[in-house]
VOGU-3710 file (C-alpha; in Angstrom, 3 decimals, decimal comma):
1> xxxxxxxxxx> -78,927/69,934/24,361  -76,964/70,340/21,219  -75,026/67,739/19,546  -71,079/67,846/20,453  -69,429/66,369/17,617  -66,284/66,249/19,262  -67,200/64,587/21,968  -69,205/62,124/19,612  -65,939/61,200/18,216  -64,226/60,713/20,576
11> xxxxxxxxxx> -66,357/58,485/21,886  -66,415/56,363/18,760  -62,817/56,509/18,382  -62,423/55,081/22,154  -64,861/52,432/20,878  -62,790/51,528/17,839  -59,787/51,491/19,715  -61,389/48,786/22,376  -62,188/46,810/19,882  -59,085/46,856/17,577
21> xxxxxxxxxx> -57,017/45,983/21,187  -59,598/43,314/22,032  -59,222/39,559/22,073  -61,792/38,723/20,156  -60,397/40,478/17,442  -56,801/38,216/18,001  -58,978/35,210/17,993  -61,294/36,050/14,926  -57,658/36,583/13,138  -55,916/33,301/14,214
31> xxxxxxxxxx> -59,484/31,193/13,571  -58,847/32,816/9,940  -55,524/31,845/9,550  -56,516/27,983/10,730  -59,567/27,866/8,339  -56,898/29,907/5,659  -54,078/26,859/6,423  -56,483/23,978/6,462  -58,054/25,156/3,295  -54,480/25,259/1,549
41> xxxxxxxxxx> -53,414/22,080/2,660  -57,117/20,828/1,558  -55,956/22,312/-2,022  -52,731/20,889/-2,174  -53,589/17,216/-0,867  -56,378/17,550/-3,849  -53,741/18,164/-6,267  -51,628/15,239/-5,293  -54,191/12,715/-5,323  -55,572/14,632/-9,090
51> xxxxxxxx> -51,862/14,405/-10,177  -51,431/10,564/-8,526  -54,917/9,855/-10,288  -53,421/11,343/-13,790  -50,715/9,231/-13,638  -51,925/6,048/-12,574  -54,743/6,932/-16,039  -51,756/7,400/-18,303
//
């Protein structure tokens, strides 16, 4: 049997596709944005309480 490279790639295309239309790949992307958000608003709560911190020092 030889090896149809066409049909290999289309394969792997179909599987790329299923994936890239998946849920999984929505939910992965919205669970990054959270972690992305609550990590900024970490950062910026950090930099009031540095800044509140500075001044109270002063």
């Amino acid at each position: 049997m030889a090896f149809n490279f066409d049909e290999m790639k289309d394969k792997v295309s179909k599987g790329i596709d299923s994936v890239k239309n998946s849920d999984a790949v929505d939910k992965a992307k919205k669970a990054t944005d959270d972690v992305h958000k609550k990590v900024s608003d970490g950062l910026n709560e950090a930099g009031k309480k540095v800044d509140e911190f500075r001044g109270k020092k002063d």
